[in-house]
Structure formats: C-alpha cells, structure tokens
C-alpha positions as CSV (number, residue, x, y, z in Angstrom):
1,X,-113.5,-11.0,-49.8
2,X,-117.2,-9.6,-50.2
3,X,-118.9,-8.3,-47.2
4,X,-121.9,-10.8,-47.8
5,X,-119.4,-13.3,-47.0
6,X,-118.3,-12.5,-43.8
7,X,-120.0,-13.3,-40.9
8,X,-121.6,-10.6,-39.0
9,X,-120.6,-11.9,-35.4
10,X,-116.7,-11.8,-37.1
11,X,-117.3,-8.1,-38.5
12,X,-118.9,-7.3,-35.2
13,X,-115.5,-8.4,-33.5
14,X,-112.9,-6.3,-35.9
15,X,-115.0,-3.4,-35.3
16,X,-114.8,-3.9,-31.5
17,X,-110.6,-4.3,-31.4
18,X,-110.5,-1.6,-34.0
19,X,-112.6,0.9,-33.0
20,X,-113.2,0.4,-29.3
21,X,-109.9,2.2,-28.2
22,X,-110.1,4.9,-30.7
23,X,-113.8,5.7,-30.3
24,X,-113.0,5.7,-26.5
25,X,-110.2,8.9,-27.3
26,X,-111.5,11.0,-30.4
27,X,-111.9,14.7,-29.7
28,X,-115.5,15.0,-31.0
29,X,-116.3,18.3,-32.0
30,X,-119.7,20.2,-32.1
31,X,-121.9,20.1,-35.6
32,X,-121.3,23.0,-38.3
33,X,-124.0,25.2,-38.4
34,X,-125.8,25.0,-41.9
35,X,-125.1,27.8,-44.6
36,X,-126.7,29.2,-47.5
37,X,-123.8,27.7,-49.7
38,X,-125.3,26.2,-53.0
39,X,-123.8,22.6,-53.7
40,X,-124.8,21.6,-58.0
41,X,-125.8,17.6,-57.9
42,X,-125.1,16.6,-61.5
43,X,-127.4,13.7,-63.3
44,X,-126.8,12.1,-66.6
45,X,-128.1,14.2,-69.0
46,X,-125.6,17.1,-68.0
47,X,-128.2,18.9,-66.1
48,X,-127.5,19.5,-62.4
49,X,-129.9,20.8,-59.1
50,X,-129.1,22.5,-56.9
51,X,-128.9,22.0,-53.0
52,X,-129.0,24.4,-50.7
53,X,-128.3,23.3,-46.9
54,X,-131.6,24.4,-44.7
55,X,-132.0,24.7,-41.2
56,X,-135.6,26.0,-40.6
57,X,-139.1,24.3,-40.7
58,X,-141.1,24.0,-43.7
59,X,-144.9,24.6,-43.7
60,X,-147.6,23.3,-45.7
61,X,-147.2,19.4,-45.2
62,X,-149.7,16.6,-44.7
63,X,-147.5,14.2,-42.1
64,X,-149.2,10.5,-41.5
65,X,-148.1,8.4,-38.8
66,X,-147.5,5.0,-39.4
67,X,-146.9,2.1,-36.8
68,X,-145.1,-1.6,-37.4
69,X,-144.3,-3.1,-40.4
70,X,-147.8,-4.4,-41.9
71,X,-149.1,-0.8,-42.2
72,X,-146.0,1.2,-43.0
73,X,-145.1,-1.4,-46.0
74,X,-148.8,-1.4,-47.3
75,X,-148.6,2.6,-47.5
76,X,-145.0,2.3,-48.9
77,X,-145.6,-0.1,-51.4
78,X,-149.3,1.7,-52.5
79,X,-147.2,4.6,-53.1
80,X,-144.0,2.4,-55.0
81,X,-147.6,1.4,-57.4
82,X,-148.3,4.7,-58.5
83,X,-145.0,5.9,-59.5
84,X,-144.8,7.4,-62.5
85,X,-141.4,9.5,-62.7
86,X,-139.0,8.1,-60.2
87,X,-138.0,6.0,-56.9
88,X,-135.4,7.0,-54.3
89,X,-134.7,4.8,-51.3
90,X,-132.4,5.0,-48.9
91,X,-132.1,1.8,-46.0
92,X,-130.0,0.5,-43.9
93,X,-131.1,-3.2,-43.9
94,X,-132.7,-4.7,-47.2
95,X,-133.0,-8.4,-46.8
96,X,-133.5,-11.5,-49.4
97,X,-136.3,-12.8,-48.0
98,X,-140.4,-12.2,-47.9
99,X,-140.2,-8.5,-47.6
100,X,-137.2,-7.7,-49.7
101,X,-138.6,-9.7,-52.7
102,X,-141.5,-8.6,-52.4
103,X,-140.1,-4.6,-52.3
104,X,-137.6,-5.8,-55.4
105,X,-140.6,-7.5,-57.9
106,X,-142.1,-4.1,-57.5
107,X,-139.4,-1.9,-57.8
108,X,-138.5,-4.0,-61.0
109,X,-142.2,-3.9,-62.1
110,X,-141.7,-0.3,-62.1
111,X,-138.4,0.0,-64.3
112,X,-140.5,-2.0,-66.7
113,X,-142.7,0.9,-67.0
114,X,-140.1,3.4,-67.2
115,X,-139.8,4.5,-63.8
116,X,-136.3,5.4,-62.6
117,X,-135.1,3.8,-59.9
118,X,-132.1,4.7,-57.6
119,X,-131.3,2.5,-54.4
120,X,-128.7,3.2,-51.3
121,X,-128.6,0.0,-49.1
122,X,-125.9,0.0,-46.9
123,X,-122.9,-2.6,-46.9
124,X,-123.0,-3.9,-43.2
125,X,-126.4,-3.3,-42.6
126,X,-127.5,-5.8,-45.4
127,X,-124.2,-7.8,-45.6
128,X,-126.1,-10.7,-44.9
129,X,-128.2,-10.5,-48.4
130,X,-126.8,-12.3,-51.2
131,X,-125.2,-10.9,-54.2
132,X,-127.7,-12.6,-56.7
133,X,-130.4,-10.6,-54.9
134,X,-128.6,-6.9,-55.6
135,X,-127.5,-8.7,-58.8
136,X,-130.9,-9.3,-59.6
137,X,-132.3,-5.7,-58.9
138,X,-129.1,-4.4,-61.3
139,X,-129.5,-6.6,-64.1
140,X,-133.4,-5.1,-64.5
141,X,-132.6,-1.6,-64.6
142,X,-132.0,-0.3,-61.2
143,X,-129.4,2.1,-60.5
144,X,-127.9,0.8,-57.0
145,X,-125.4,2.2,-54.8
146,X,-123.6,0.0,-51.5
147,X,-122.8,2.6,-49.1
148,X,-118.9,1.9,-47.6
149,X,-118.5,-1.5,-48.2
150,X,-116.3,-2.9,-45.7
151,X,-113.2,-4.2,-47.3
152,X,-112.9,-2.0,-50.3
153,X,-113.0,0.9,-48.8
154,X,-110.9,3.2,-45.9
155,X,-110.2,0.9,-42.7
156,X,-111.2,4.1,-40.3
157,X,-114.3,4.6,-41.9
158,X,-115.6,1.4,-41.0
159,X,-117.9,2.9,-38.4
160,X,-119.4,5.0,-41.0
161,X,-122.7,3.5,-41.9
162,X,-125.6,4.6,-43.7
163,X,-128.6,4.0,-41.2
164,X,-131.1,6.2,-43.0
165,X,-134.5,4.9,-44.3
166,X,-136.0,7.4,-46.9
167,X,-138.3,6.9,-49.7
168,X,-139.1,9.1,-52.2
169,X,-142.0,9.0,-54.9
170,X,-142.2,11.3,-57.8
171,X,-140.7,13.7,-55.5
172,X,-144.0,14.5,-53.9
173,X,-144.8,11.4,-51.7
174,X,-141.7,11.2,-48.8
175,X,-141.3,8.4,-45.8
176,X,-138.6,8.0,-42.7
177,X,-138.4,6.3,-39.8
178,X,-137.0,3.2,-38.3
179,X,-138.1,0.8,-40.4
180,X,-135.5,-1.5,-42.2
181,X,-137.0,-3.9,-45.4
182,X,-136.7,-7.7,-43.2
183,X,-139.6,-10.3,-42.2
184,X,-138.8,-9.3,-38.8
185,X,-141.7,-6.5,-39.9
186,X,-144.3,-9.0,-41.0
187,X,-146.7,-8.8,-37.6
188,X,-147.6,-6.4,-36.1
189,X,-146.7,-5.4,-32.1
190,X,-150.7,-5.3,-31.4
191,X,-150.8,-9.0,-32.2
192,X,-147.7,-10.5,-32.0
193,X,-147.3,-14.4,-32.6
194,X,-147.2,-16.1,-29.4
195,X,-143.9,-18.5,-30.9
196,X,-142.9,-17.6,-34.8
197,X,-139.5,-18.6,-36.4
198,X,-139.2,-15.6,-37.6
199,X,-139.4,-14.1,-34.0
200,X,-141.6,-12.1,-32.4
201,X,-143.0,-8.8,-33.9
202,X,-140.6,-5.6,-33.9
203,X,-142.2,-2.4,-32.6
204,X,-141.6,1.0,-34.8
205,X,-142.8,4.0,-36.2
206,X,-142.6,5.5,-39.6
207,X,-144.0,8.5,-41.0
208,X,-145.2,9.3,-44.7
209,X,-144.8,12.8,-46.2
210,X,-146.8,14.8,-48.4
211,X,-145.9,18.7,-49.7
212,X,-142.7,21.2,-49.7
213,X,-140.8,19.1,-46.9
214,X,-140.6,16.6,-49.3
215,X,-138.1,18.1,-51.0
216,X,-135.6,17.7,-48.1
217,X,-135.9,14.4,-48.2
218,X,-134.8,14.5,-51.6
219,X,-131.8,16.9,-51.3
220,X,-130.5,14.5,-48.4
221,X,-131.2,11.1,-50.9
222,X,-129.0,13.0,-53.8
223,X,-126.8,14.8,-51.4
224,X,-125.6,11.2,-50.6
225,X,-125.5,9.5,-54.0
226,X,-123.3,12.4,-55.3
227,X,-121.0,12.0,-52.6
228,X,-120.4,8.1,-52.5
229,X,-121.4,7.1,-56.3
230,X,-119.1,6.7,-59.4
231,X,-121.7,7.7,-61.5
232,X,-124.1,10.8,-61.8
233,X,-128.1,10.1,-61.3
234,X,-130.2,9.1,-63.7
235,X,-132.0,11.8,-65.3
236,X,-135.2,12.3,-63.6
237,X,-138.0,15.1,-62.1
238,X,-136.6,15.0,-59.3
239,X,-137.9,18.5,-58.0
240,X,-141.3,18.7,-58.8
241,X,-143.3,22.0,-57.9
242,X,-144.8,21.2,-54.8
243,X,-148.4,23.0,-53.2
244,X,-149.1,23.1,-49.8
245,X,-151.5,20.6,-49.0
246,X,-151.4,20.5,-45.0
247,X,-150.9,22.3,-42.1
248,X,-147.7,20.7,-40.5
249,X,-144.5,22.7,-40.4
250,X,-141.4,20.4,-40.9
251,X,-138.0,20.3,-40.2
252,X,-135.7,17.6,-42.4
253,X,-132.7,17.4,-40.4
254,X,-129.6,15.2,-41.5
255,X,-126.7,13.4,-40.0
256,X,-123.3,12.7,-42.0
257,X,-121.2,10.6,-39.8
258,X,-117.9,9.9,-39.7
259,X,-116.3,13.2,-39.8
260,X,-115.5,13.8,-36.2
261,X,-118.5,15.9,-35.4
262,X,-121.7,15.7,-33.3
263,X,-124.6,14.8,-35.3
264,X,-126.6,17.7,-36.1
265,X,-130.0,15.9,-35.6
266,X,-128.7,15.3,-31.8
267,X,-128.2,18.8,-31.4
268,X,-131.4,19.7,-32.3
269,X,-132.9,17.1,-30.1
270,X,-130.6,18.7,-27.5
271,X,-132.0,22.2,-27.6
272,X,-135.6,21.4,-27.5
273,X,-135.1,19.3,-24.2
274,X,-133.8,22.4,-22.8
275,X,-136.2,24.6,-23.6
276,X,-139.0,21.8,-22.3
277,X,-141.0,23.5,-20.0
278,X,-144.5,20.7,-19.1
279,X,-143.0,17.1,-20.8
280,X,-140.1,15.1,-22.4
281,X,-141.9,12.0,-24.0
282,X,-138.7,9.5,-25.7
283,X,-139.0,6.1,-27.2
284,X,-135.7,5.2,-27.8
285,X,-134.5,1.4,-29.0
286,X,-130.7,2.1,-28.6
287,X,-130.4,4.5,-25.7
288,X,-127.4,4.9,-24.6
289,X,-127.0,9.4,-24.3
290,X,-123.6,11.7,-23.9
291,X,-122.9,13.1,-21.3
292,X,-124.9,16.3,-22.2
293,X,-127.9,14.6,-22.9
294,X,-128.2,13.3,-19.1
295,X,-127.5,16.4,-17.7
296,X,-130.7,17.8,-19.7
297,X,-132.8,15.1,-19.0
298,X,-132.3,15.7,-15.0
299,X,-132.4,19.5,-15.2
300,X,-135.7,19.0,-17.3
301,X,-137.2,16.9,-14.5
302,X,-135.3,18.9,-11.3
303,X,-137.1,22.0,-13.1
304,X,-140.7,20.3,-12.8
305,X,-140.8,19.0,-16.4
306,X,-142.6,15.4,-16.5
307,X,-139.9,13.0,-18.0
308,X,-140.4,9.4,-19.3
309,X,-138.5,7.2,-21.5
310,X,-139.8,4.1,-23.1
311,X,-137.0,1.4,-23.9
312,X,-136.7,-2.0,-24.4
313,X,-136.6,-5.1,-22.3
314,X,-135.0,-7.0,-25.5
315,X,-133.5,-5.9,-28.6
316,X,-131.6,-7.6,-31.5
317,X,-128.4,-6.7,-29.8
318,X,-127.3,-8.3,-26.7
319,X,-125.3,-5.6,-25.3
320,X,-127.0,-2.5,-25.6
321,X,-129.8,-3.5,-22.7
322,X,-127.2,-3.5,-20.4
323,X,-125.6,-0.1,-21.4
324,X,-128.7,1.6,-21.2
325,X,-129.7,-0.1,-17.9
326,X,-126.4,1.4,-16.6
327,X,-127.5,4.8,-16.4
328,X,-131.0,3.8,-14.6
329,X,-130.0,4.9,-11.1
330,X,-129.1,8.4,-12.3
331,X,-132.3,8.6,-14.2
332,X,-134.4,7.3,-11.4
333,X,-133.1,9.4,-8.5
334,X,-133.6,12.4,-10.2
335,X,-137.6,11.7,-10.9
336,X,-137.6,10.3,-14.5
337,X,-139.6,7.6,-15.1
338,X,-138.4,4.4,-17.0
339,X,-140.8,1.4,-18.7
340,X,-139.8,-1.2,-20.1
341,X,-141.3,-2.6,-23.5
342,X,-142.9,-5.9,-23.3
343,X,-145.3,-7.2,-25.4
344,X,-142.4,-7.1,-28.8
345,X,-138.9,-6.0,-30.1
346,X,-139.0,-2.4,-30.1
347,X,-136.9,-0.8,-32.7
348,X,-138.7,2.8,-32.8
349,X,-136.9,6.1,-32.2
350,X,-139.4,8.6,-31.2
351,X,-139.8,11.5,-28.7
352,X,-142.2,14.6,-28.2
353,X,-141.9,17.4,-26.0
354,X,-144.7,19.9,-24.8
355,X,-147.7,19.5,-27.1
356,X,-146.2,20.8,-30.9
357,X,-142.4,19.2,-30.8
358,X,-142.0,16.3,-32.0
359,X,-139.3,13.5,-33.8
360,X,-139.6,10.4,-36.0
361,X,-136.3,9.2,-37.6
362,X,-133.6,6.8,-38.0
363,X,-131.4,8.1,-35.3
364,X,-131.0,6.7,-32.1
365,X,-129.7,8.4,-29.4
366,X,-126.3,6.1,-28.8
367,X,-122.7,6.4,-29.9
368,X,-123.3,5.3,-32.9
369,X,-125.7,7.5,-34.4
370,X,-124.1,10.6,-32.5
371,X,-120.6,10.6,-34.4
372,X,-120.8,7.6,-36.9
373,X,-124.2,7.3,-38.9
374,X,-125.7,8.9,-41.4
375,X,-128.9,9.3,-40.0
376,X,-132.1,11.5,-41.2
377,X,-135.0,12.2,-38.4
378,X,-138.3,14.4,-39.2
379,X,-139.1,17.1,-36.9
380,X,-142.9,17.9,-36.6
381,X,-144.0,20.7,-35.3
382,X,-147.4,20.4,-34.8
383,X,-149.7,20.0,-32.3
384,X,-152.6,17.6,-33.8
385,X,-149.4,15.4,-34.6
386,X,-147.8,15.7,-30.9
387,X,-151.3,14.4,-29.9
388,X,-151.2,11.7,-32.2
389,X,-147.7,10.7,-31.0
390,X,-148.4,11.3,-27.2
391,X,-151.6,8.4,-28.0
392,X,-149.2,5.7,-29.2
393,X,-146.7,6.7,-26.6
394,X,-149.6,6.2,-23.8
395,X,-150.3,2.8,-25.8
396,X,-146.3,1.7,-25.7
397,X,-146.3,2.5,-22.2
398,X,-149.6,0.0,-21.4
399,X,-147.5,-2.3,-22.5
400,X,-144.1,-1.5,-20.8
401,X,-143.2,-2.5,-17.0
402,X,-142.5,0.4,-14.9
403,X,-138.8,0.1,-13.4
404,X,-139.0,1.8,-9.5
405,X,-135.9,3.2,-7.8
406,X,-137.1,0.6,-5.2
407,X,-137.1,-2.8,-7.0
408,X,-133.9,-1.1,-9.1
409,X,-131.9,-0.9,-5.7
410,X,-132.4,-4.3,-4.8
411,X,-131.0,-5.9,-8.6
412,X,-128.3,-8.8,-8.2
413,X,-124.6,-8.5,-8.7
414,X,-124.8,-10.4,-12.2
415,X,-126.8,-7.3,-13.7
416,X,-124.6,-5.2,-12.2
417,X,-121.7,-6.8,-13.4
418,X,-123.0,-6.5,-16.7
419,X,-123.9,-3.1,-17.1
420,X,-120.1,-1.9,-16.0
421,X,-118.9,-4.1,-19.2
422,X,-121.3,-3.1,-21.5
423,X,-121.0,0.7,-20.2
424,X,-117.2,-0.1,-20.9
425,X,-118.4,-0.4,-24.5
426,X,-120.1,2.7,-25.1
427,X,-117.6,4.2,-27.7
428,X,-119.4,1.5,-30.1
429,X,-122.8,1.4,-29.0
C-alpha cells in the first residue's frame, strides 16, 4: 500500500502503539560535535563537491524577514522566475491544491528552460497529495526524492521525518522557515477571513538568504539527497562563488533525526538561553521542552532575565495544546510570562535573545523535532535583525491573551484532566 493511500488519522494511530512505549524508554544521547571531516557528494557527470561539516557563523549575508504565506511565496516564487542554473527544495508538506500547483507550473516552466530541478518532499508530511501530482512533476523533468516513505522502508524509522523547508536558487538566493507549500498559507494573519473553508489564516515566519551562508543551505539540501536517493544529482553549479553582500553573520545549523541523538539545532538553542543575560523572546507552535530546556528557562528568569513565550491557543493538532498547557504552572510561578495567540493558527518557530541572537527555522522545540526530524533553523546574529524580530514578536503578542498564575489556578478539572494525558504522550509530540 502507498502512503497517499492511508489515512492520516490511521498512520497517526500505528505511530502512537509503535512508538509511544519505545520513545518513552530510548537512552537519548547528546549531539556529536561537528568535525573538519570532508564528506565527496557525487552528481551525474562524475564530478563530486565536497562537504565539510561547519559549526561557526558566517559573515557577509543580506537576511530578509518574511511573515505568512502571501509574502513569503511571492518572494519565493520571484526568486523560482529568475532561475537560471538550478532549484533545490526541501519541505515537509507540498499539497495538490492552489499553492502546490501553482509552485509545480513554475517549477516545470523552469525545466522547460533548462533549469535543474531537485525536490525532497517528505512521505508523511505530504501523504495526503496524490500520486498523479508527483507523477506529474516527474514526467516534466524534475528530479524528485520521497523522504522515508512509510511502508517501504525500516518500521523503527517511522518517526524519522524530513520537516525541513529550504530553497535554494542558483546557489546564491537561500530561504527557511516554517512554511509548508498548502492553501492553509493563502491569507495573511493581519487579515484573516472572518469564516473561510479553507480555515483561518496560519501565522509563520520565513526568512530569505542572500551571500556565503547560502552555501549551508546547500550542503544540508545535498547532504540529504546523497544520503536517501538511488541516484546521484543532476549535474549542476551548485557552488557558485559567493561575495559578501550584507552585514549579517549566520549560522546554518542542521538536525538528522532518528539516530538516537539530541538535535544539534536544540543544543544550540540550549546554550544561548544560558548565557541570556537581559531577554528570552520564543514563539514556538509545538512547545512541548526536555527537561533541560525548563530548567534554563526558570534559571534565566530566577536570574533577572525577562522571559516570554508566545504559543498558541489552537493548532492543527489536537493534542499538543494540552501538552504544552501542562507545563504552565511551572513556567508561571517562576516569573515567565505566557500569551496565547489569537487572531490565527500560528505555526511559526521563532525566538531571540538579548538584542543580536536570534532563530528562524523548521524546528520546534517538542519531541519530535528534538530526536526524530530532520530539521534546519538559521541563526542570526545581528542586531538590526533582533530588532526586526523583537517588532513582530511585540505585534504577535498584541494579539495573544496573557495567561496569569491567577486565572491559571482557578482552570476546571476537564483541562486538567487533559493536560496529564496529553503530557502522557510527550514521547510523540
């Protein structure tokens, strides 16, 4: 059987009775530190590139923030137009409808013109899209690649998904986020339809790239085609020289799940919240932390640093509100401030610190992304960017709801009840 076939509320069930007890028991072990250890990515015409694992930030790069779907898929799509070498992208969901066919006549548009195009979608994430759509895509020229699919591949891995979103142009124009290619994007949170079928607006953030960091973002793209593809890239430029053209140093920091090891991009996050010293800024659609990442987020605020997360009051999964809401009285009592998000869906994975950290990425800061994903996140740090970021953080808050220890304290026994089962579910959250 074909993954597209399934149901998702049936796959969401035999990963809950498989995984659930395991996930609850694995001895997780801490991220390997990167090396200087040259890996050769081979491409068709028997050349090869090399990739070199990094670990530092990269200066020299023009970083543009970019909020909801109608702006982030206009700047996406410009830069799709003006390819003239190659395409790389990387997403989690890409779904047969408006936004997918839109994304798929221009990616074929482009093949036409003799533009290479490689595309990573991955096989839960978009197991709902048909197979004429990928069919489609294949039988005009594009390479593409499903990442795991569910019932072809190893049973354990099943948890191993490929949530990264990463696009690259020519090598020289790079975007991340949290933004999946689905309608649910087509408004934007600052005016979202009062009643749509398509649901109300999703809330996210996306960033697009220009200069050396770039590059990164093409090492992880080919890092992960090598790895899970039966055949070698098509020959492209995929390493253009690249000039500074900004001021923004940037760190490209990668995730490969599945391996038994804390996600690298988590322990990053980790060791700038304890060296916070004036703020802790996080919005976060799936927040559910370890254990360590609590106990830094109350020393942070214990120590006089001002803490406040931004999460949501709805989200496309039923039983991750819950979870998060079940670690509210720790966070309260200890000082940290909690809103709730409102006006839309928020689906954005966010946080600054001080005034020149700051984070914009697929990962979310849950189970999930910590030992399972693959996951990519963008660290900027720069302080006109921070500023930038702090702005739309102020904005989500104007439209959050402040949760108070007070009114918290005085919640009914269903909520209650329902935190402690979905807390129960944390190992695959």
């Amino acid at each position: 059987m074909n993954v597209k076939e399934f149901p998702r509320i049936a796959q969401l069930v035999l990963l809950l009775g498989v995984f659930l007890p395991l996930g609850a028991c694995l001895n997780h072990q801490p991220p390997e530190k990167s090396t200087a250890g040259v890996e050769k990515i081979a491409v068709e015409d028997g050349a090869s590139y090399d990739i070199v694992a990094r670990r530092a930030a990269i200066d020299g790069n023009r970083v543009e923030l970019l909020l909801d779907g109608p702006a982030t898929y206009d700047a996406m799509f410009d830069a799709i137009a003006t390819a003239s070498d190659h395409i790389n992208l990387e997403t989690f969901i890409l779904a047969d409808d408006v936004i997918g066919k839109r994304l798929a006549d221009l990616l074929i548009d482009r093949v036409a013109d003799g533009v290479v195009v490689n595309l990573i979608y991955d096989a839960f994430g978009s197991g709902m899209t048909s197979d004429e759509f990928f069919d489609r895509l294949e039988d005009n020229g594009i390479n593409v690649l499903a990442y795991n699919t569910v019932f072809e591949g190893d049973p354990l891995d099943l948890l191993n998904r490929n949530h990264r979103k990463v696009l690259v142009v020519d090598g020289r124009i790079g975007f991340t986020g949290g933004l999946n290619f689905t309608r649910k994007y087509r408004f934007s949170s600052e005016n979202p339809p009062a009643e749509s079928r398509f649901g109300a607006a999703w809330r996210d953030t996306h960033i697009r790239i220009e200069g050396p960091a770039v590059a990164e973002l093409q090492r992880a793209f080919l890092r992960n085609w090598a790895a899970n593809a039966d055949q070698p890239l098509a020959a492209a430029s995929y390493f253009p020289q690249l000039e500074p053209v900004g001021q923004s140093p940037v760190l490209v920091e990668v995730a490969e799940g599945g391996d038994g090891r804390a996600s690298a991009i988590f322990e990053h996050y980790l060791e700038a919240v304890r060296a916070a010293k004036e703020r802790i800024w996080i919005v976060q659609a799936y927040f559910i932390p370890s254990e360590d990442l609590l106990d830094e987020l109350v020393h942070a605020a214990n120590r006089g640093v001002d803490v406040r997360l931004v999460l949501p009051k709805r989200t496309d999964n039923g039983l991750t509100v819950p979870a998060t809401r079940s670690y509210y009285s720790r966070l309260l009592e200890n000082g940290i401030r909690i809103f709730e998000y409102e006006s839309s869906h928020l689906h954005a994975k966010t946080a600054l610190i001080d005034h020149d950290w700051t984070t914009v990425g697929s990962s979310n800061l849950d189970t999930l992304s910590y030992l399972y994903n693959d996951e990519l996140n963008a660290f900027i740090l720069d302080q006109q960017f921070n500023d930038q970021l702090a702005s739309s953080f102020i904005d989500d808050m104007s439209e959050s709801r402040e949760i108070t220890e007070e009114a918290w304290d005085d919640r009914g026994i269903w909520p209650r009840t329902k935190e402690i089962v979905a807390r129960f579910l944390k190992p695959v959250l």
